[in-house]
C-alpha positions in Angstrom: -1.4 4.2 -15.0 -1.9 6.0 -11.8 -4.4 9.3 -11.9 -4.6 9.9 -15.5 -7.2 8.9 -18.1 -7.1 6.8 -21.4 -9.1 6.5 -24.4 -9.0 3.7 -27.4 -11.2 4.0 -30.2 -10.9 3.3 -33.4 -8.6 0.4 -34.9 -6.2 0.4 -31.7 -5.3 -3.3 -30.9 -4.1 -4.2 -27.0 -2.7 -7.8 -27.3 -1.5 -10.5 -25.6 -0.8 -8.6 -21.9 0.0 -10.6 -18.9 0.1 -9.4 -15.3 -1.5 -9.9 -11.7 -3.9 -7.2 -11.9 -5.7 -6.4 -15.5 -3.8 -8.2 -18.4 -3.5 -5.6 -20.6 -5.4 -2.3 -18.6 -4.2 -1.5 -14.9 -5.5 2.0 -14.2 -5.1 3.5 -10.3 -7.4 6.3 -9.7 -8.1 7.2 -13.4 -10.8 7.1 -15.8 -10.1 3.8 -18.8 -13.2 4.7 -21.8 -12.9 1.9 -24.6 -15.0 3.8 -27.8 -13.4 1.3 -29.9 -10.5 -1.1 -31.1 -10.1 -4.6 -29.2 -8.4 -6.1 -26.4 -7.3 -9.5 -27.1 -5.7 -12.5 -25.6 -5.2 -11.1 -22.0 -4.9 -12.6 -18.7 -4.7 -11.9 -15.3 -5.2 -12.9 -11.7 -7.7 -10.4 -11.4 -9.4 -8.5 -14.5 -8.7 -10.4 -17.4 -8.3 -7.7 -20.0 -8.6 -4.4 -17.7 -8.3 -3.8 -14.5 -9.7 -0.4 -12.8 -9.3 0.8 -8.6 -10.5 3.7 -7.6 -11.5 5.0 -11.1 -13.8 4.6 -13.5 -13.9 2.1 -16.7 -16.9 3.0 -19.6 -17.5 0.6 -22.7 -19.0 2.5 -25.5 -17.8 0.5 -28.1 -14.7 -2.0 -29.7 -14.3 -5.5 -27.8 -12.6 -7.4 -25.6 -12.0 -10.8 -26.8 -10.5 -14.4 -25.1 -9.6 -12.7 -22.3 -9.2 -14.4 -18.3 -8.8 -14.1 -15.1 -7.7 -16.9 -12.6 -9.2 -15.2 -9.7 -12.1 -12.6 -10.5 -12.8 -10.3 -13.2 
C-alpha cells in the first residue's frame, strides 16, 4: 500500500504471506496500527511479518507470531 493507512484489530488473521519486503505488511509512506488480530507464518527478506518506509507502524495490541526475515527485520 502506497500513502494510505491500515488498521487490524480485533479477530483479523494475516497468514502465511511471502515477499521481498514485509511478508505479509508492505506499506510506502503510510501509517500500518495493529490494535489487534495476528500475523502469522510470514516471511521476508526484509521485515518478517511487516514491512514499513517512510511511514509509521504502532503495536497496541494482537500478535505477530513465527514470523522471519532472511536479511533484517
Amino acid at each position: 500500500m502506497k500513502k494510505g493507512s491500515c488498521v487490524v484489530s480485533d479477530s483479523a488473521l494475516i497468514y502465511g504471506g511471502e515477499n521481498e519486503n514485509g511478508g505479509s505488511v508492505h506499506m510506502e509512506g503510510g501509517n500500518f496500527e495493529m490494535q489487534g488480530g495476528t500475523i502469522k507464518d510470514s516471511s521476508a527478506q526484509n521485515g518478517g511479518a511487516v514491512y514499513v518506509s517512510n511511514g509509521n507502524f504502532s503495536m497496541l495490541g494482537g500478535a505477530i507470531l513465527d514470523c522471519e526475515a532472511a536479511l533484517d527485520g
